[in-house]
BAVEXLUM-305158 format. One line per field, with one value per residue: residue in one letter; residue number from 1; y, z, x of N, C-alpha, C in turn. Coordinates in steps of 0.001 Angstrom, whole numbers, plus 500000, padded with zeros to 6 digits. Last residue first. Layout:
<rs>
rest	(A,...)
nr	(NUM,...)
n_py	(Y,...)
n_pz	(Z,...)
n_px	(X,...)
ca_py	(Y,...)
ca_pz	(Z,...)
ca_px	(X,...)
c_py	(Y,...)
c_pz	(Z,...)
c_px	(X,...)
</rs>
This chain:
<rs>
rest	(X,X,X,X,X,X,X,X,X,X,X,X,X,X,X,X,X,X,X,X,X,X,X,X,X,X,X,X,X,X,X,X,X,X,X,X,X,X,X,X,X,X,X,X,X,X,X,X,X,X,X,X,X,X,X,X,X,X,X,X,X,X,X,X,X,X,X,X,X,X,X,X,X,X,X,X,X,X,X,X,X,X,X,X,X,X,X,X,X,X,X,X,X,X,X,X,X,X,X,X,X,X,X,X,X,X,X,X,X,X,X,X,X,X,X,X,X,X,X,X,X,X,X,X,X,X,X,X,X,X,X,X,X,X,X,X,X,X,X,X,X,X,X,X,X,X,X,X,X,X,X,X,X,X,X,X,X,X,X,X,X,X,X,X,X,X,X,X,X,X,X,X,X,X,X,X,X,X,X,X,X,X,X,X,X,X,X,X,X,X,X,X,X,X,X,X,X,X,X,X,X,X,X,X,X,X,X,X,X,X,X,X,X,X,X,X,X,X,X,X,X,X,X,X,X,X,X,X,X,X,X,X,X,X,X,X,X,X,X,X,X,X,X,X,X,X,X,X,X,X,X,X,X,X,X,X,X,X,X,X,X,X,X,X,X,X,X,X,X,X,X,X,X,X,X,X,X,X,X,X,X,X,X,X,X,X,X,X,X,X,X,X,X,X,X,X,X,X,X,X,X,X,X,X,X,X,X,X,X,X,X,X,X,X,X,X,X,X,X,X,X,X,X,X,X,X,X,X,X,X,X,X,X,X,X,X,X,X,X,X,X,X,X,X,X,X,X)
nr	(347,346,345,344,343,342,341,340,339,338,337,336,335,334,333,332,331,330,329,328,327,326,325,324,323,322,321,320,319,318,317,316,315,314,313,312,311,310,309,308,307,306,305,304,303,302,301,300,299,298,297,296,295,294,293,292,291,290,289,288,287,286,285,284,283,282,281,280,279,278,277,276,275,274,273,272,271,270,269,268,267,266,265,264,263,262,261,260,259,258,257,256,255,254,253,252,251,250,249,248,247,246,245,244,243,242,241,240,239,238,237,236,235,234,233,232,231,230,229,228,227,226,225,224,223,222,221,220,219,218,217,216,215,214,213,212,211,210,209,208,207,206,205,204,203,202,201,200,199,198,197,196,195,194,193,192,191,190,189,188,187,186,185,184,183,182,181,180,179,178,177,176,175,174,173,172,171,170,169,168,167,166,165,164,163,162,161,160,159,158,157,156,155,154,153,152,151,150,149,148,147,146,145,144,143,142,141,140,139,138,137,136,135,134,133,132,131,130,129,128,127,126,125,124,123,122,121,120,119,118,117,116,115,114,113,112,111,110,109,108,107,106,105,104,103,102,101,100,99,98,97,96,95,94,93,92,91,90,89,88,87,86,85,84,83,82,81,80,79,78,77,76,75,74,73,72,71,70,69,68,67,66,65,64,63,62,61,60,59,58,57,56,55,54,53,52,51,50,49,48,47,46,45,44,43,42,41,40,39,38,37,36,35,34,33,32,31,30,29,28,27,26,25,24,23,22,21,20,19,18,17,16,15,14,13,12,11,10,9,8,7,6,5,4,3,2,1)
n_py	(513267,511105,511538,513416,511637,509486,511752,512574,509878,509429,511793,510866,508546,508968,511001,510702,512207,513567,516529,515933,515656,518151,519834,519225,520053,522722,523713,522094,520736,519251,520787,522164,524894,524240,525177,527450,529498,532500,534779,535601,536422,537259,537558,538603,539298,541020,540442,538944,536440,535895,532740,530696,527465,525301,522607,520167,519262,522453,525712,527677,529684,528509,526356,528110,529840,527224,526432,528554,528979,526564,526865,529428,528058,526562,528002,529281,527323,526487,528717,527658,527230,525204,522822,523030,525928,526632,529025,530652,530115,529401,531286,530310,529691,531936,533734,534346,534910,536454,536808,540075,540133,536731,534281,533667,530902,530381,527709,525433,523889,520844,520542,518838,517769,518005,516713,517776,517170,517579,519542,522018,523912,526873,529427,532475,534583,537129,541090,543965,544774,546652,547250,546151,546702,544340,545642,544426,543456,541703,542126,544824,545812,545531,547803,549815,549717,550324,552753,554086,553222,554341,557056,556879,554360,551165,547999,544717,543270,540714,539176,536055,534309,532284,533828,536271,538808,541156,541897,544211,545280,546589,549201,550479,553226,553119,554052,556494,558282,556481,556182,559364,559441,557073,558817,560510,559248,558272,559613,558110,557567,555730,553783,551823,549670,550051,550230,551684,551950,553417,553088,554439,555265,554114,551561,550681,548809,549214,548235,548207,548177,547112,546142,542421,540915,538439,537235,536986,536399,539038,539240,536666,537405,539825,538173,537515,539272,539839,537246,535018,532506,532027,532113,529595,527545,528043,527167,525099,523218,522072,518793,516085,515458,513344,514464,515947,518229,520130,519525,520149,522776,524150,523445,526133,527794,528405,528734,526826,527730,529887,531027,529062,525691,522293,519571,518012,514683,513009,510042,507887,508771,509623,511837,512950,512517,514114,516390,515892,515588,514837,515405,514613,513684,514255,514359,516345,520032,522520,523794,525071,523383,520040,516493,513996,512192,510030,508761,510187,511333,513129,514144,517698,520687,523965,526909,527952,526734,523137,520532,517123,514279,510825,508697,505691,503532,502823,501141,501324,503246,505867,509215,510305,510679,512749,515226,515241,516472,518534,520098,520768,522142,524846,526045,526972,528314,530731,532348,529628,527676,524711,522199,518896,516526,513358,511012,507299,504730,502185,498802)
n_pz	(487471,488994,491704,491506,489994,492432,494129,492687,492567,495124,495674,494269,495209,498098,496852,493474,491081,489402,489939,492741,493506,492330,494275,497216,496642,496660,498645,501782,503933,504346,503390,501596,500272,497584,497013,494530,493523,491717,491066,489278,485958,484827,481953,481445,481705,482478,485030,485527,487597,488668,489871,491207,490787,492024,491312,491012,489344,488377,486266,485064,484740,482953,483757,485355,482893,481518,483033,483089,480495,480103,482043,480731,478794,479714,480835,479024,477776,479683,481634,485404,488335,489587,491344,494040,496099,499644,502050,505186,507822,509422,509365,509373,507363,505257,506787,508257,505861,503437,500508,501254,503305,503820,502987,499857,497810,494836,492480,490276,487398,487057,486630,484650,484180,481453,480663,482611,485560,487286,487599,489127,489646,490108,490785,491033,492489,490523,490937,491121,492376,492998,492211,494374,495387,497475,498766,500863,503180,505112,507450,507605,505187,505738,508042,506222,503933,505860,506334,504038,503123,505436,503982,501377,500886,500824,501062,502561,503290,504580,506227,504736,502528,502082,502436,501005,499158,499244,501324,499592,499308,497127,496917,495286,494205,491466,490734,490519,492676,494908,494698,495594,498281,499326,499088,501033,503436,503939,501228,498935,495868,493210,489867,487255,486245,484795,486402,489283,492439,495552,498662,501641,504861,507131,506017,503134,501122,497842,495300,492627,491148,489303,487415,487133,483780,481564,480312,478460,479459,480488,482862,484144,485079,486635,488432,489908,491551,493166,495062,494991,494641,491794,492166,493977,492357,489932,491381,492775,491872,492815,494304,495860,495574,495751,496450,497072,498398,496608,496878,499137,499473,497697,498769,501150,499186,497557,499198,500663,502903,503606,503543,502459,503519,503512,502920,500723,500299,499141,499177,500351,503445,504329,504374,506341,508376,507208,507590,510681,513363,515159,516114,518618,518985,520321,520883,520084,518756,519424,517294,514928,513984,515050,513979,513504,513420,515953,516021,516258,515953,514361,514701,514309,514077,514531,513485,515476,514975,514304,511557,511631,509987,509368,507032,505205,502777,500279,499721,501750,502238,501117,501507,503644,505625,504428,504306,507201,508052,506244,507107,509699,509046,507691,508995,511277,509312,507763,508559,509003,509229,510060,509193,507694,505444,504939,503473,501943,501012,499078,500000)
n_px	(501898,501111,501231,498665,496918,496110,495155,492824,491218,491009,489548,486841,486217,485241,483615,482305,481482,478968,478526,478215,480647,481893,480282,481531,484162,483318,482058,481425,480465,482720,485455,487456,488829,491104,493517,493495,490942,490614,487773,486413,485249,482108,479628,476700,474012,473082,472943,476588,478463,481501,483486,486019,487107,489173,491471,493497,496235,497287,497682,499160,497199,496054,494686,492200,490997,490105,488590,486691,485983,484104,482342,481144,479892,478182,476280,475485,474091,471716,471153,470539,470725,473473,473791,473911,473622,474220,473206,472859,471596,473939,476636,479329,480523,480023,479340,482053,483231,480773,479312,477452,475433,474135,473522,473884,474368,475938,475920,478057,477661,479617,483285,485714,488713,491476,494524,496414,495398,492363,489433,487416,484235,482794,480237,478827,476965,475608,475207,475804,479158,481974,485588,488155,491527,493959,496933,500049,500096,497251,496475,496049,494938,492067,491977,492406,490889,488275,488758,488220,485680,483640,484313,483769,480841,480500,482265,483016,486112,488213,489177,488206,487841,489315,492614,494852,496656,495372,492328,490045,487312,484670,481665,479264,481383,483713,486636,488072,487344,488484,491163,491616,490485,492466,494925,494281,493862,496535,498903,500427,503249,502574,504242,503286,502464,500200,497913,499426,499260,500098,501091,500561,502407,503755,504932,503178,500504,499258,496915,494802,491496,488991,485811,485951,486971,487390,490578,492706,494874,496069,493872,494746,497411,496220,495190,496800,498177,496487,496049,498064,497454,498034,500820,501859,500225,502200,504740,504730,501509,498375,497919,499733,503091,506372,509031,511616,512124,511749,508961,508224,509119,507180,504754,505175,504514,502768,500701,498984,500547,501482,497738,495604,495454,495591,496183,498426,499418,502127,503372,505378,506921,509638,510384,508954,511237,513907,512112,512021,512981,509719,506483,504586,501387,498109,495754,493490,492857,489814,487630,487375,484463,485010,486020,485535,487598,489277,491076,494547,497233,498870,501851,503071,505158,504015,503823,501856,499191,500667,499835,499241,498892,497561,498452,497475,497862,495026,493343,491308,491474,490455,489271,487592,488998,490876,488798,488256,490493,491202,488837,489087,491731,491162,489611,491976,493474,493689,495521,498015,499868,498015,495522,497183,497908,498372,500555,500568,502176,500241,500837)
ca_py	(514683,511256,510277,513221,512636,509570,511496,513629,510514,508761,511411,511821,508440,508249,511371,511095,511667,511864,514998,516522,514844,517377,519819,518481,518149,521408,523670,523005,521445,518284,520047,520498,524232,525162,524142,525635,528898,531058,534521,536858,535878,537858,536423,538911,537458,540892,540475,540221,536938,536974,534084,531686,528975,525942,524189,520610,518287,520789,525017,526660,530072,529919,526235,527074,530338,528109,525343,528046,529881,526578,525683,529390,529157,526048,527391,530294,527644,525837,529068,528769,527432,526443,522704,522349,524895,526563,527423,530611,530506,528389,531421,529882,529060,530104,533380,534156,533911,536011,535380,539025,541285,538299,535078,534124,532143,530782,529091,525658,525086,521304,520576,520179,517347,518502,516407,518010,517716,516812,518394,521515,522854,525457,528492,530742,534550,536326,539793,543441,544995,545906,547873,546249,547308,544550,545437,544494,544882,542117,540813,543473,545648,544962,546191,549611,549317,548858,552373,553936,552964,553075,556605,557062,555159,552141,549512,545786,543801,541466,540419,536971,535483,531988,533113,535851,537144,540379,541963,542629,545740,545150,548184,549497,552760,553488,553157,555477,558831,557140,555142,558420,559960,557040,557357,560902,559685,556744,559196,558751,557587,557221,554296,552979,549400,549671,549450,551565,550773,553607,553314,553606,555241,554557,552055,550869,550114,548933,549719,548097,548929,547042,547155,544069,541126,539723,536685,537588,535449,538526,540108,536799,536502,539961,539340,536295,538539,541090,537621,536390,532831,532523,533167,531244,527923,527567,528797,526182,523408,522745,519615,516410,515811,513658,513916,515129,516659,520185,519822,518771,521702,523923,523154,524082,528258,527718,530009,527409,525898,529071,531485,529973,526763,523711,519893,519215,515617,513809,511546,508062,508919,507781,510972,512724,511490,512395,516430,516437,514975,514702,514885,515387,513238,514567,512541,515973,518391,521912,522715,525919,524149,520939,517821,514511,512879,510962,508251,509263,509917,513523,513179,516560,519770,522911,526196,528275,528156,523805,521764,518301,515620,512539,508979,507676,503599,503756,501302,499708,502331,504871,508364,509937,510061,511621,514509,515367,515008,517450,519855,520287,521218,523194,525770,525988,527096,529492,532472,531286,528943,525515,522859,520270,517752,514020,511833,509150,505799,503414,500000)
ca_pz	(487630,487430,490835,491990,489497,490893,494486,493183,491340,494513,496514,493993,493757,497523,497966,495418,491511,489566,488347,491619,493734,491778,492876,496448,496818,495634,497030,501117,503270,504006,504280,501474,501153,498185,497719,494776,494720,492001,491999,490493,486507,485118,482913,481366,481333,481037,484616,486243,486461,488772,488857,491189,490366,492500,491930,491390,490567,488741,487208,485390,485842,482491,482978,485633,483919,480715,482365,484587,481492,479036,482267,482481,478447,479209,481780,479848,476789,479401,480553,484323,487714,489521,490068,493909,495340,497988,501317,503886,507000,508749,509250,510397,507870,504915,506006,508953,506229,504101,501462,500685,502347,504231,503964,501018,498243,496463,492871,491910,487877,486619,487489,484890,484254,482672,480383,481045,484904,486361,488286,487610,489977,489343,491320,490756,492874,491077,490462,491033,491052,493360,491885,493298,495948,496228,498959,499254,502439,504006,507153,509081,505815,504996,508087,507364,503859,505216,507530,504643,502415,505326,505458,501769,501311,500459,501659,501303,503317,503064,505699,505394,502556,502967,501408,502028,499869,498406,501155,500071,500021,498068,496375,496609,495209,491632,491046,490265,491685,494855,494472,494361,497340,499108,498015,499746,502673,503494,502904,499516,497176,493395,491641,487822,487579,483827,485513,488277,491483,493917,497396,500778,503676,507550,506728,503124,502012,498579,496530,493552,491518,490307,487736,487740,485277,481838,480993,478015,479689,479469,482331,483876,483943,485538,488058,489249,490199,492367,494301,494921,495738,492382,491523,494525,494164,490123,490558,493134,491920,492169,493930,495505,496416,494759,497113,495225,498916,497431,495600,498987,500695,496949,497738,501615,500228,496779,498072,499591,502705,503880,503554,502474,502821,503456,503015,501645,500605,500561,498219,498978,502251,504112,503005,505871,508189,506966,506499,510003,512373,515185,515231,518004,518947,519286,520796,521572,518715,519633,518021,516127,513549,515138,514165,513314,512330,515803,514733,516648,516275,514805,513937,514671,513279,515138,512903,515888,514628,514681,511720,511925,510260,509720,508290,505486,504310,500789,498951,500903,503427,500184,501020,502122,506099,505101,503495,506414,508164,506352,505627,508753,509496,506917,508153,511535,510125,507497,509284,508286,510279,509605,510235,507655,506261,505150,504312,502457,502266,499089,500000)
ca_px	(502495,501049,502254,499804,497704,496706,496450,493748,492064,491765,490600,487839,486705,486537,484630,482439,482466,478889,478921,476791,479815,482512,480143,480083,483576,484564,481435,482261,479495,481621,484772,486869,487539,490157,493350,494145,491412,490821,489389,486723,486101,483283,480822,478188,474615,472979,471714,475015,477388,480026,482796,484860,487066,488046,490944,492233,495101,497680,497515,499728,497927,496878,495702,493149,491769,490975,489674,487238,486459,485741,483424,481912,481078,479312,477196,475683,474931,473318,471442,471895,469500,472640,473694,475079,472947,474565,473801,473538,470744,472816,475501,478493,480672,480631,478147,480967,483758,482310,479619,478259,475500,474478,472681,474323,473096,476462,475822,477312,478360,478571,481919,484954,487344,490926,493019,496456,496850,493305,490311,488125,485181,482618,481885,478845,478198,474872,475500,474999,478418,481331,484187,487143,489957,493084,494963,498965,501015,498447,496643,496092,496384,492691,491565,493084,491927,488682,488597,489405,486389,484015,484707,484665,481589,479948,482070,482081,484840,487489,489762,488528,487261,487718,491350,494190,496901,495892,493991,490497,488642,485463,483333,480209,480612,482120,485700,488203,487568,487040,490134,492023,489655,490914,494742,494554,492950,495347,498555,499837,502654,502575,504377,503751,503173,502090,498125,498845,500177,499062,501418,500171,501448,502647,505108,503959,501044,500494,497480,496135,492777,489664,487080,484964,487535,486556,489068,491216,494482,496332,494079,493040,497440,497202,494512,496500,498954,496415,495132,497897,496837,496581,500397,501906,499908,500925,504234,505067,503230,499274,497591,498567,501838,504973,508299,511521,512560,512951,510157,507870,509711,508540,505202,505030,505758,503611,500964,497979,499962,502197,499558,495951,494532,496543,494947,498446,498357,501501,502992,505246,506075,508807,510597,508126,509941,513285,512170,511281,513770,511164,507546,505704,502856,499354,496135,494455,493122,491326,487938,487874,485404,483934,486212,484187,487299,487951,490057,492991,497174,497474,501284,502499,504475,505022,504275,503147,499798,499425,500436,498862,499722,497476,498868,497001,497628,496431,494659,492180,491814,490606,490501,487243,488085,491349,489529,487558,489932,492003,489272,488331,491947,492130,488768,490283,493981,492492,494236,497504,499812,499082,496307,496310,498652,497808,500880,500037,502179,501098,500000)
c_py	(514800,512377,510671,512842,513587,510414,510759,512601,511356,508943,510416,511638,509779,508276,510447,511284,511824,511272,514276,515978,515055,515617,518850,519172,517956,520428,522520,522826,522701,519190,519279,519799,522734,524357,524721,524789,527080,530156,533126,536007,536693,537112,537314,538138,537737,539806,540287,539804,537825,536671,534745,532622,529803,527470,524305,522011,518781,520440,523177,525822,528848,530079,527884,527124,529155,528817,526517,526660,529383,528025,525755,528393,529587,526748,526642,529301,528798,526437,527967,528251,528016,526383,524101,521970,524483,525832,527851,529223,530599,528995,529851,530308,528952,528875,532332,533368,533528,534659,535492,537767,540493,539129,536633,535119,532335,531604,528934,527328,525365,522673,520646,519663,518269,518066,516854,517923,518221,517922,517923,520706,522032,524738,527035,530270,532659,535507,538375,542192,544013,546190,546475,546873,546608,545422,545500,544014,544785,543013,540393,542163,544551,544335,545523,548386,549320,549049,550634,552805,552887,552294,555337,556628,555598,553719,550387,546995,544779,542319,541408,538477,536718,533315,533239,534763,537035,538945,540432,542844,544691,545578,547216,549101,551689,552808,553544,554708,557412,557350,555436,557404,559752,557909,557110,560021,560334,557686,558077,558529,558805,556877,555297,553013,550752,549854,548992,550148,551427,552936,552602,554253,554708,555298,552867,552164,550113,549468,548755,548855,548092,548018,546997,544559,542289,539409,537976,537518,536070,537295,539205,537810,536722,539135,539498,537356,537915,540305,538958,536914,534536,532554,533235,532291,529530,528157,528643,527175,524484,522739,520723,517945,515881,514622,514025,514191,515367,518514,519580,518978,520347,523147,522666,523281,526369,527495,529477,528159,526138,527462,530360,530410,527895,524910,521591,519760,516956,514988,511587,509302,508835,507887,509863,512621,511859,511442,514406,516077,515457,514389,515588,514813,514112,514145,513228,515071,518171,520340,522178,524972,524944,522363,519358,515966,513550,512244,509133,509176,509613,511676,513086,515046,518590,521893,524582,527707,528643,525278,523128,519437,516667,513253,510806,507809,505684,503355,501758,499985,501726,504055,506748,508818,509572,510751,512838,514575,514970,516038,518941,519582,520300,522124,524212,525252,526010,527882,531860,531413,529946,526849,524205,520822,518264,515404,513076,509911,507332,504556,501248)
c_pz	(487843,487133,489079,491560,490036,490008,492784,493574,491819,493405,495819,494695,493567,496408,497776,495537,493326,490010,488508,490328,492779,492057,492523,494594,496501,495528,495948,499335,502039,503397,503953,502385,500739,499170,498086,495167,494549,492795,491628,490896,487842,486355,483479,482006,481168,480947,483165,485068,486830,487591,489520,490252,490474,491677,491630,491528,490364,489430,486843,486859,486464,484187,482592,485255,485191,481806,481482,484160,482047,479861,481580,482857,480205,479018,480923,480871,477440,478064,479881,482758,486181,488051,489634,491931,494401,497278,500244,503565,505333,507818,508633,510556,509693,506310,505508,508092,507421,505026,501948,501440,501227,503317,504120,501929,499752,496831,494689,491819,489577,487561,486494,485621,484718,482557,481771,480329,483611,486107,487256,488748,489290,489880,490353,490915,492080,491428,491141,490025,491697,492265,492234,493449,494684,496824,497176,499343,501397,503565,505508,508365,506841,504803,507049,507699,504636,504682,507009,506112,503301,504306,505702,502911,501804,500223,500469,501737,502675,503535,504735,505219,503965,503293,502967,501216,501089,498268,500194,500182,500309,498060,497272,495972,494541,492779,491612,489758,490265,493458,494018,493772,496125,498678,498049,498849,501305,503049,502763,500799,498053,495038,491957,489105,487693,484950,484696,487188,490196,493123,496039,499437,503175,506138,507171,504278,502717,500110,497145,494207,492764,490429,488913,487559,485652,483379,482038,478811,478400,478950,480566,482821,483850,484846,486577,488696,489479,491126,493098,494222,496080,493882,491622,493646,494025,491342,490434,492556,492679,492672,492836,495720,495279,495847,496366,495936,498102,497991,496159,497224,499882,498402,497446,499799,500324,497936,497409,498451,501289,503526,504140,502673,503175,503009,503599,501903,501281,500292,499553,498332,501159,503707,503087,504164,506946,507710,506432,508505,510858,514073,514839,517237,518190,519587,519902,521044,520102,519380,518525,517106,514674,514162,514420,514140,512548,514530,515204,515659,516867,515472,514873,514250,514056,514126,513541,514921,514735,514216,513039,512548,510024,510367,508461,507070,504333,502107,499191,500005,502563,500717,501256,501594,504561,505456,503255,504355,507380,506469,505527,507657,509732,508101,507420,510139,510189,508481,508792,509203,509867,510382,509676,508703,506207,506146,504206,503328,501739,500393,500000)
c_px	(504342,502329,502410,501366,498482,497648,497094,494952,493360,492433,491497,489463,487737,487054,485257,483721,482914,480551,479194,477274,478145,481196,480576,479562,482362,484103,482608,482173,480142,480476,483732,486461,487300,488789,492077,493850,492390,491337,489083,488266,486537,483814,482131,478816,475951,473463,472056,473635,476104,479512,481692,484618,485948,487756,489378,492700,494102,496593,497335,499140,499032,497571,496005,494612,492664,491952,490828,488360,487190,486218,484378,482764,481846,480395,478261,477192,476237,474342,472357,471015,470001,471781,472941,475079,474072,473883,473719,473227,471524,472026,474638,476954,480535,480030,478682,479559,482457,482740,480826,478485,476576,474774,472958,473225,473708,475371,475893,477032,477243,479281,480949,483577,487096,489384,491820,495019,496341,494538,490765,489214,486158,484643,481516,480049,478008,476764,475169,475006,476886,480025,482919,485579,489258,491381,494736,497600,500427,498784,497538,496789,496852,494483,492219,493430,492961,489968,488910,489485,488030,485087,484912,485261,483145,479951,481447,481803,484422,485831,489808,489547,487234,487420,490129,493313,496027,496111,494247,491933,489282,486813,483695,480927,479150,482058,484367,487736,487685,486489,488848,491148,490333,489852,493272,494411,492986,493822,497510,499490,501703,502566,503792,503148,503745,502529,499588,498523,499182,499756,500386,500538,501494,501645,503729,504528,502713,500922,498384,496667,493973,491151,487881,486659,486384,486606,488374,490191,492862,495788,494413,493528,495772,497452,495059,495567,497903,497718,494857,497008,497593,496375,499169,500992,500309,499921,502508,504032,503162,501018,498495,498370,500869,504321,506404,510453,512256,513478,511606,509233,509535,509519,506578,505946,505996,504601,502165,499159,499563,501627,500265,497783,495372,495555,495923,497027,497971,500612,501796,504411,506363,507812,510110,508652,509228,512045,512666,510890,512570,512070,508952,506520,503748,500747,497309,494874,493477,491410,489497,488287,485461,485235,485467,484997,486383,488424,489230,492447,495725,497137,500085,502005,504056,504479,504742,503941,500893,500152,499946,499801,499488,498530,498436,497664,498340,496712,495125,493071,492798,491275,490313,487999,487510,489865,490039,487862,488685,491298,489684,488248,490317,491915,489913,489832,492746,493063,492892,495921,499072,499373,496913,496921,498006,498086,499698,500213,501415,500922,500872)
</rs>
């Protein structure tokens, strides 16, 4: 049987939501053909071998049954390919990646470049850009000590205080907009503002968590996601929509409002949803992507398609849109798991 090495946990501020994920994952996988060992990363970076069978994880929930692991990089050459359940900084941006490169060790999912360039969310903007794939308006900012620097489109520089750059933006972009820091996922550290005031006050927040904000022009739209899996010959979802309880789907409306859910085959135009699956295969492979991702779009009233972000490792709990799209075209939880590591080895 081939060794797995399952890794959640980590250090970003999707810790809770990976380690869900993980077992969650691991509980899918495939007894009879793999043997699966859990490893868990906690916030301090330490590393562990998760040693129980309780999978039913709450989110936020502390582990117990942990063993420290010792010698690091030769345990986890006794793996044959290792599963990064990983979301966001340090699991998600190519950082982990290039360790498993480094130690010539298969995994499951994207490469380096792959991982780092969509989980920047103002790079991966720029291959969408050359890519042809219709983007909302948006702008780049930088901060920098106690001001912020104006990126243009040809990467020209301007620096400003934080109200000078926000009647910039202003000028810009049309109210509501989204304030996101660059590198983040599950949608934290993002929020919708209407106003100047609330405009600065979010790219405060935004900072918290990164030196680079993405702002965008916010729009009247419907939020869909579809699901793509494989190396070269890519398999495609049907397309999921996102009904959110709240003003958008943040991290609170993922994943703790009950009143949010998803429908796992949206109500679409199949001529509407085909052109979103050659999208979401298209924006994949332009960003050199491997295994799986997750791609989100807008569509407004005229039926316009606009590409928002793409996720690597993205959500794979039990109520999370990957797994159960991919389960809506007819590929569970073991089948999938099994492919993903396949092309693993493949890769």
């Amino acid at each position: 049987m081939k060794k797995i090495a399952m890794i959640f946990g980590g250090q970003s501020t999707e810790h809770d939501v990976s380690v869900v994920s993980g077992l969650y994952i691991s509980k899918c996988i495939d007894k009879q053909k793999y043997d699966v060992t859990n490893i868990y990363i906690d916030q301090k970076g330490i590393w562990y071998i998760y040693d129980s069978s309780n999978y039913n994880i709450e989110l936020g929930e502390q582990l117990d049954s942990l063993k420290p692991i010792t010698c690091l990089t030769d345990y986890l050459k006794t793996f044959d390919c290792i599963f990064p359940a990983l979301h966001g900084l340090y699991g998600e941006d190519g950082t982990i990646q290039g360790l498993f490169e480094l130690l010539k060790i298969p995994y499951v999912g994207c490469k380096v470049l792959g991982s780092s360039l969509a989980m920047d969310k103002v790079y991966a903007k720029i291959i969408f850009n050359q890519a042809g794939l219709k983007q909302v308006n948006y702008e780049y900012i930088r901060k920098h000590n106690d001001k912020y620097i104006y990126i243009d489109k040809n990467f020209n520089e301007a620096e400003y205080s934080l109200t000078e750059i926000s009647k910039l933006i202003e000028k810009k972009i049309k109210f509501p907009m989204f304030v996101k820091p660059s590198n983040s996922g599950s949608s934290i550290g993002i929020t919708k503002v209407s106003n100047i005031k609330e405009l600065q006050a979010s790219i405060e927040e935004a900072a918290k968590y990164d030196k680079k904000i993405l702002i965008e022009e916010g729009i009247e739209m419907r939020e869909l996601e579809c699901a793509v899996l494989g190396n070269e010959d890519i398999i495609v979802s049907c397309v999921g929509e996102i009904m959110s309880a709240d003003d958008f789907y943040d991290y609170d409306s993922k994943y703790k409002n009950a009143s949010s859910y998803t429908v796992n085959h949206a109500d679409l135009d199949p001529k509407i949803e085909d052109k979103i699956k050659k999208q979401a295969i298209k924006a994949f492979k332009s960003v050199d992507g491997k295994g799986l991702s997750r791609v989100d779009f807008f569509l407004d009233k005229e039926n316009n398609i606009y590409i928002n972000e793409i996720n690597t490792m993205p959500g794979f709990t039990g109520i999370s849109m990957y797994p159960k799209l991919m389960e809506e075209s007819g590929i569970d939880g073991k089948s999938l798991t099994t492919k993903l590591i396949e092309l693993a080895f493949e890769e």
